[in-house]
VOGU-3710 file (C-alpha; in Angstrom, 3 decimals, decimal comma):
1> xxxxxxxxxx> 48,319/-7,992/125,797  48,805/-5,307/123,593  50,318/-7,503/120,625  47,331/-10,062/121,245  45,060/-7,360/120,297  46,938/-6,009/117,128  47,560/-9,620/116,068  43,323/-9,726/116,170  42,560/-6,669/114,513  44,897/-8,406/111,849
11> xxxxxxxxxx> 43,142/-11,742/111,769  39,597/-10,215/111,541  40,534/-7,072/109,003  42,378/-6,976/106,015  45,907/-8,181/106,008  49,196/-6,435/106,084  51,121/-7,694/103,504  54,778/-8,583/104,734  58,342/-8,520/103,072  58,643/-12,385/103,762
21> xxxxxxxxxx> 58,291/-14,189/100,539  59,340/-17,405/101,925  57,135/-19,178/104,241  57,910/-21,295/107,660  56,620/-24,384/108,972  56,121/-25,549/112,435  58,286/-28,452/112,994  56,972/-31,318/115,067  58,493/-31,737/118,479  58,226/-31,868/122,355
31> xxxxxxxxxx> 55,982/-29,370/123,552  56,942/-26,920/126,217  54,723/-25,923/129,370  54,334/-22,573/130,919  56,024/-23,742/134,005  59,535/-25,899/132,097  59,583/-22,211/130,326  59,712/-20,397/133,576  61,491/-22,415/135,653  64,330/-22,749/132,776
41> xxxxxxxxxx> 64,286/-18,803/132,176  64,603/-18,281/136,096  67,573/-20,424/136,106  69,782/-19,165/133,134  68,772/-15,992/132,530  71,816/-13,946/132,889  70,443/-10,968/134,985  69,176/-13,469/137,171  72,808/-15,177/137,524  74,290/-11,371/138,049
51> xxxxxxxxxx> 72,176/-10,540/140,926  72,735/-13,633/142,417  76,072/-12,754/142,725  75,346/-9,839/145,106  74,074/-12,124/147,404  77,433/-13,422/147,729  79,003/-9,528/147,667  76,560/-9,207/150,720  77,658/-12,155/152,513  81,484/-10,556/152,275
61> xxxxxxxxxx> 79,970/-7,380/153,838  78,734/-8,877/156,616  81,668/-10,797/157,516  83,680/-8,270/156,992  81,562/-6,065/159,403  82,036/-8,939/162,228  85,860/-8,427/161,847  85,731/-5,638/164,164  85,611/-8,495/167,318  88,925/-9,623/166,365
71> xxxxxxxxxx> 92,240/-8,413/166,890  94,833/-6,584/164,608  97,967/-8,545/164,672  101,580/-7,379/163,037  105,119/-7,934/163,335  107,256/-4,578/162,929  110,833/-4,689/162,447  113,761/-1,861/161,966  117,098/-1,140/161,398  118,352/2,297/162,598
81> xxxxxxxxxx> 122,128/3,654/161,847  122,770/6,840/164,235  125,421/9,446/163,952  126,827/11,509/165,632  127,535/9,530/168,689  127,025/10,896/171,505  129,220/9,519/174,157  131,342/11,016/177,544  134,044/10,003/179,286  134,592/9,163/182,743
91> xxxxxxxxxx> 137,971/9,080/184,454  139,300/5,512/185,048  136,349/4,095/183,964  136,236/5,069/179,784  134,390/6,515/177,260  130,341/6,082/176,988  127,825/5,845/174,623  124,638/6,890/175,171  123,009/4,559/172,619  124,089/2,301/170,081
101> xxxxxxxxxx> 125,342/3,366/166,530  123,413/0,307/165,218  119,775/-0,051/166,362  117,231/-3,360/165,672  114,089/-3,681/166,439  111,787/-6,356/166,327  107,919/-6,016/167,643  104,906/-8,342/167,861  101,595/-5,746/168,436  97,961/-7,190/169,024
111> xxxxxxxxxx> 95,175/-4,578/169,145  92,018/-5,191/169,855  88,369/-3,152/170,273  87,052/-4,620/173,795  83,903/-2,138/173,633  82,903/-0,038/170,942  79,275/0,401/172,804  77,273/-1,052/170,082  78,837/0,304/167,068  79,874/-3,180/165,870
121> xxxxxxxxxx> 76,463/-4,852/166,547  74,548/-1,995/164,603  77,068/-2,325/162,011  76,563/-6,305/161,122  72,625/-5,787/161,484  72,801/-3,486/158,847  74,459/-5,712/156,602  71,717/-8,318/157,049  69,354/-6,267/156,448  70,932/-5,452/153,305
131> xxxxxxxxxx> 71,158/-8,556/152,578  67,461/-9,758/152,748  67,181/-6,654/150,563  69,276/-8,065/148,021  67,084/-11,316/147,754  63,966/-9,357/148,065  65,366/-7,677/144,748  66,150/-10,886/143,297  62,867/-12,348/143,602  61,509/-9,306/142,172
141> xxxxxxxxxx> 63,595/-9,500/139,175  62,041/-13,087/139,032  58,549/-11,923/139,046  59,501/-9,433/136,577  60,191/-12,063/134,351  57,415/-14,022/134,691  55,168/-11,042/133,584  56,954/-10,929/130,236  56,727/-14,709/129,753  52,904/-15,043/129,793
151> xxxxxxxxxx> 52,494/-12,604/127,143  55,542/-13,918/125,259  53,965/-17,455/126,204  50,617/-17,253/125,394  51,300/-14,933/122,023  53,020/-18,328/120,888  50,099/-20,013/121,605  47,299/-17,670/120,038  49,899/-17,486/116,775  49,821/-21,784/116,901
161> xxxxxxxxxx> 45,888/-21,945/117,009  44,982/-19,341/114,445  47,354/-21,119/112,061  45,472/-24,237/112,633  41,896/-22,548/112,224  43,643/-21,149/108,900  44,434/-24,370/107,639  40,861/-25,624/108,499  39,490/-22,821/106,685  42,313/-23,779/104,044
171> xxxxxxxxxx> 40,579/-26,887/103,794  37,320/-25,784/104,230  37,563/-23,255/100,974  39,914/-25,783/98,705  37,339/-28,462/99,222  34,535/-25,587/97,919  36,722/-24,748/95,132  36,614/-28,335/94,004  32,878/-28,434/94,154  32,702/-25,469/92,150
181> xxxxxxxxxx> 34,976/-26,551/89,930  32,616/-29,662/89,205  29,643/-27,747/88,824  31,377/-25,107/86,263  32,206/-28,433/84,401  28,278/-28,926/84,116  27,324/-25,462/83,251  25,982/-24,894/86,634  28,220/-22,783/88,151  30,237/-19,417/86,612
191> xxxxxxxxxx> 33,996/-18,809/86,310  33,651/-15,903/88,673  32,241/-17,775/91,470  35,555/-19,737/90,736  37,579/-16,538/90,634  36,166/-15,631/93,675  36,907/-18,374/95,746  40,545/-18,646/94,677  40,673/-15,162/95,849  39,490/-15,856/99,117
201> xxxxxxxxxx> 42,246/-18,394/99,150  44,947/-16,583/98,154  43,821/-13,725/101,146  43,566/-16,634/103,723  47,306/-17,541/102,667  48,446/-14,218/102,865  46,795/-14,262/106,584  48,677/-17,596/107,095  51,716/-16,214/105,912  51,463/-13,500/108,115
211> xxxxxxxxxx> 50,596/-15,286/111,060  53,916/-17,635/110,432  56,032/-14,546/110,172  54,601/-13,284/113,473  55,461/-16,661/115,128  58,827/-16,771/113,763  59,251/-13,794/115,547  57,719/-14,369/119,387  59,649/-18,135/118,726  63,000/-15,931/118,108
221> xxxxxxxxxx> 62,043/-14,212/121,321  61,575/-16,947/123,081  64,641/-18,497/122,429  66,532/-15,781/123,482  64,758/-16,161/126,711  66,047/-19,655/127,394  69,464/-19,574/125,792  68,685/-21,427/122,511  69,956/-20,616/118,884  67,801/-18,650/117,433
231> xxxxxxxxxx> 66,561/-20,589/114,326  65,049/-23,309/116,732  61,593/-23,640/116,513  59,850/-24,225/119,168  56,274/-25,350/120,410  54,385/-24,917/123,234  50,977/-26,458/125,192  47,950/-24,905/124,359  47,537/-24,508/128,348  44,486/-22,437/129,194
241> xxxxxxxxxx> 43,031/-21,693/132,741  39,506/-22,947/133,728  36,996/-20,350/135,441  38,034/-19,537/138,970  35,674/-17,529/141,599  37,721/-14,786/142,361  38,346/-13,053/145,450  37,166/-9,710/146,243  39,206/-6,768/145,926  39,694/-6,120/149,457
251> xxxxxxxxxx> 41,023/-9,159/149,885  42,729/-9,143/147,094  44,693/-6,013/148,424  45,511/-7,071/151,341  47,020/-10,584/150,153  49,140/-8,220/147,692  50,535/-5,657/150,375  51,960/-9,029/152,167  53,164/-11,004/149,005  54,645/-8,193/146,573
261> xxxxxxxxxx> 58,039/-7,924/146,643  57,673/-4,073/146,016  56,085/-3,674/149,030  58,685/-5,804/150,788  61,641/-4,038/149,617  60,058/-0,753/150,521  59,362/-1,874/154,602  63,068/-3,328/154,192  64,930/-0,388/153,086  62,589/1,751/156,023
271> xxxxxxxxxx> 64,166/-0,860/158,274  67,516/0,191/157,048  67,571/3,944/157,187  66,456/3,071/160,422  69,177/1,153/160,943  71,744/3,959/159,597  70,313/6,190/161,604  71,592/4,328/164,469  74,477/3,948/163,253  75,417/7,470/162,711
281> xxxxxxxxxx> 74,002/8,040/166,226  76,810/5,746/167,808  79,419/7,192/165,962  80,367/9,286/168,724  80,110/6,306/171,230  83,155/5,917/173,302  85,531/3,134/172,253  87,681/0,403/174,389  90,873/-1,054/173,392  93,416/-3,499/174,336
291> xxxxxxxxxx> 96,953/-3,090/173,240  100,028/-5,254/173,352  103,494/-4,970/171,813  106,678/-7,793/172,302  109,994/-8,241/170,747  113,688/-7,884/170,745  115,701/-4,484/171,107  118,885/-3,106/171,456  120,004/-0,052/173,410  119,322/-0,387/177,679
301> xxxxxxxxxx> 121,418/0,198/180,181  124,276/-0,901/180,883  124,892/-2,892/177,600  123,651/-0,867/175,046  124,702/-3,652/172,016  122,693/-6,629/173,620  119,430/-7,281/172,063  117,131/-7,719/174,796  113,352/-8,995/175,344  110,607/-5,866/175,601
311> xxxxxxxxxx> 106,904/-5,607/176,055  104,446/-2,532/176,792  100,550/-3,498/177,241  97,332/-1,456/178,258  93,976/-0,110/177,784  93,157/2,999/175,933  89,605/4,683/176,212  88,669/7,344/173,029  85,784/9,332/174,062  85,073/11,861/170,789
321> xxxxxxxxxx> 84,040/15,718/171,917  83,732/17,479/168,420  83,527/15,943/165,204  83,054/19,626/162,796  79,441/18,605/163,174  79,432/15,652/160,574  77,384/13,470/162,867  74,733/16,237/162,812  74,519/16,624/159,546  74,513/12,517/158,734
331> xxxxxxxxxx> 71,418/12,389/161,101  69,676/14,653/159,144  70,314/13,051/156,456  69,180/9,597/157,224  66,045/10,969/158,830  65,194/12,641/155,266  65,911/9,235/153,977  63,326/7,384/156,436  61,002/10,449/155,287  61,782/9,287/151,724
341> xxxxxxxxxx> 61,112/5,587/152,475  57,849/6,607/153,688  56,712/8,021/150,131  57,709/5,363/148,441  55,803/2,502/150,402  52,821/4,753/149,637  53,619/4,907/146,377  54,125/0,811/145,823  50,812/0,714/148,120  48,846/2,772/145,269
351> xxxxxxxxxx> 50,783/0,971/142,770  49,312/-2,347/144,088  46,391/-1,568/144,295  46,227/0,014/140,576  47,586/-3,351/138,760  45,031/-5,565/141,530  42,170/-3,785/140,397  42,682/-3,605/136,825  44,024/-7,419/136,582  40,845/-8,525/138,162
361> xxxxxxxxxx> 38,488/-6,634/135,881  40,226/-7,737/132,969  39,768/-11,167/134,130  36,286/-10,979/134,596  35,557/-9,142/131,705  37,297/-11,948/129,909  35,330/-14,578/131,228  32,248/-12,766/130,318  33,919/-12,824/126,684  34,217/-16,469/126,592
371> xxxxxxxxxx> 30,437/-17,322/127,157  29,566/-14,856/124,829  32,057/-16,051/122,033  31,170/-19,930/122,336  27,774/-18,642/121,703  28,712/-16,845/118,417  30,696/-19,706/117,504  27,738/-22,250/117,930  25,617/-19,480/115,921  28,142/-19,304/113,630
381> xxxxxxxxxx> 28,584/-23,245/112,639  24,733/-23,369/112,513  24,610/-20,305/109,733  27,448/-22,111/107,731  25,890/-25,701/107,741  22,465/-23,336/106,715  24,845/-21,904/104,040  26,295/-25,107/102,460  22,932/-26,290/102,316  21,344/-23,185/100,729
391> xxxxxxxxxx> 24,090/-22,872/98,213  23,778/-26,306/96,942  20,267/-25,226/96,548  21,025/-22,342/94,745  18,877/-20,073/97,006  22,258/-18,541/97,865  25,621/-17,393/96,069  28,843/-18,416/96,351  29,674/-15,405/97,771  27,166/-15,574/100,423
401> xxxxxxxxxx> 28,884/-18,885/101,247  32,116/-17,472/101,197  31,167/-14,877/103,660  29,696/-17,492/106,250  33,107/-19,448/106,181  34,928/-16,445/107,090  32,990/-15,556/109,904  33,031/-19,144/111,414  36,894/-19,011/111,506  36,757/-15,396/112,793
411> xxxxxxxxxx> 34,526/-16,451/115,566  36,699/-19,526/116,138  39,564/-17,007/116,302  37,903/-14,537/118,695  36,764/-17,644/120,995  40,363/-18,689/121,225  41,394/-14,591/122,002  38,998/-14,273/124,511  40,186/-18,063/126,547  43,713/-16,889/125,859
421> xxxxxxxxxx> 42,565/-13,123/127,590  41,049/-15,216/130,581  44,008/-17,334/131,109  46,660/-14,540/130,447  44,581/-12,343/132,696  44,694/-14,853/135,318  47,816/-15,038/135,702  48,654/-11,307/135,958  46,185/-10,842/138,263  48,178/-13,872/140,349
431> xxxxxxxx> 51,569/-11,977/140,030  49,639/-8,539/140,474  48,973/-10,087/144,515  52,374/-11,626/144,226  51,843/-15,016/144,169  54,636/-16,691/142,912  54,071/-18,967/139,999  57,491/-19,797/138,470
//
């Protein structure tokens, strides 16, 4: 909201003349709503597309983490040349050899984890876990951007409307000129009053020129938001909010603490150093296994060159008795991290409850804005239609006049401000309780 304000302290003070001597026009065209904006930005924006792409990484890691229930198969094979022989003789039957010069080998070997007494099963749950962090994050990053496209958003659309009430007052003051013109022709009417008004022209234009600049800018913005070249000009719905009772704060609180993905991704990485603190406590869980190895092999009794069939098979049990202490200090660890986690789910809490509080009374003191500025503007029509009439008069001076046009297009402006305050306010105040509204 920040630029909303400096744009009005521009619009109702003097204006700051800009290096732009060539001014831009909005081009006619299709309109875009606050919703096509979002939902396009949500779908191509890049760091959306990236972080969609750990999803996928996540997926990986939790497949791979179920690959502990199956088995590790491979086929080994050797060649082995021996020397020196050793061999003995044996009278009338010959010469021996213990084993053959030339050895081959050829093994099939399955191993598998029968047991691993929950190891596995922590393992995979902490994956999905990680992975509903992932999409919390994701979502997050989507709310993120919403935020930055209702100021972007509704910038566009205070820039639009003030450019329109400057062409009104465009009007408005060319038409005067005319009529002074006419009555300087007659000798009623003084070249300064003439003078004057062309000044207050040629300020208005400057204001105009300005205000074009500015939208050249948040359209350039905007663009780069949805992927478009950057000299496209776009245009956008004047889309403002209607009054809504709001909720009270308490209420508003609690609706937050359930919907914001801060607080959701600060319960779900509790849930995982709780997790990983399991985990490190079963690393020192016994461990079943199933082993099995076939194949071909040379070198039994009594034929030590035939290449005969061979298997082994069994069960091995690993139970671990002193690991230097590294499960120790991993549980220490993890419990500092659940300590950790702890903080900072207070700290999103009071964060909450921060941007709840101040969305709402921005909100309402922007509603209270509105009745007060359709007021002034009603005021404000009624003391220039007293003004035109006065002038023509001559009870008045052009100057007078002057000053009563400008302060019906200021409180046209500031109406428009304060609608575009309500609406924008809204909004944050929606994405404040994390309600989703892409």
């Amino acid at each position: 909201m920040k630029s909303i304000y400096k744009l009005t302290v521009i619009l109702l003070l003097m204006p700051i003349m800009m290096a732009y001597s060539q001014k831009t026009e909005i081009i006619p065209g299709d309109s875009l709503s606050l919703n096509v904006i979002l939902r396009e930005v949500i779908q191509n924006y890049p760091s959306i597309k990236k972080a969609q792409t750990d999803i996928q990484s996540s997926e990986a890691n939790i497949e791979l983490a179920k690959t502990a229930y199956l088995p590790n198969i491979d086929i080994t094979s050797s060649y082995t040349r021996l020397g020196p022989l050793q061999s003995f003789t044996l009278p009338g039957i010959g010469t021996l050899s213990l084993y053959p010069a030339n050895n081959y080998s050829a093994m099939l070997n399955i191993n598998e984890n029968i047991y691993d007494f929950g190891k596995t099963v922590k393992n995979i749950a902490f994956e999905k876990q990680n992975k509903e962090l992932v999409g919390f994050s994701i979502e997050l990053l989507k709310h993120k951007l919403s935020g930055m496209m209702i100021g972007n958003y509704y910038t566009i659309v205070l820039l639009q409307e003030a450019i329109r009430i400057k062409d009104e007052e465009l009007a408005t003051l060319n038409e005067h000129l005319n009529f002074v013109q006419k009555k300087e022709a007659t000798g009623s009417a003084t070249k300064y009053e003439i003078l004057t008004t062309k000044v207050r022209i040629s300020s208005i234009e400057n204001q105009k020129t300005d205000l074009l600049t500015s939208l050249q800018i948040q359209q350039s913005q905007l663009n780069s938001f949805l992927g478009k070249s950057q000299d496209k000009q776009l245009i956008v719905k004047n889309q403002l909010l209607d009054p809504q009772i709001l909720a009270p704060n308490d209420s508003l609180f609690s609706f937050a603490f359930d919907h914001r993905y801060e607080m959701k991704i600060a319960r779900q990485k509790s849930t995982l150093a709780d997790t990983r603190l399991k985990m490190v406590s079963s690393q020192n869980n016994p461990s079943l296994n199933f082993f099995a190895a076939g194949g071909l092999k040379n070198g039994y009794l009594p034929n030590i060159n035939v290449i005969t069939p061979n298997f082994a098979a069994g069960v091995g049990l690993k139970i671990p008795i002193f690991d230097a202490n590294r499960t120790k200090y991993k549980k220490i660890q993890a419990q500092m991290d659940i300590v950790g986690n702890d903080q900072e789910t207070e700290l999103a809490r009071r964060t909450i409850v921060n941007e709840v509080a101040e969305s709402r009374a921005n909100a309402e003191s922007a509603l209270k804005k509105v009745s007060q500025s359709e007021l002034q503007v009603e005021q404000a029509q009624q003391a220039y239609s007293l003004a035109v009439t006065n002038y023509q008069a001559g009870a008045i001076t052009n100057l007078d006049l002057l000053d009563n046009s400008t302060s019906l297009a200021e409180s046209k402006l500031a109406l428009l401000k304060t609608r575009i305050d309500y609406s924008a306010s809204l909004l944050k105040l929606k994405i404040a309780t994390g309600e989703i509204i892409y």
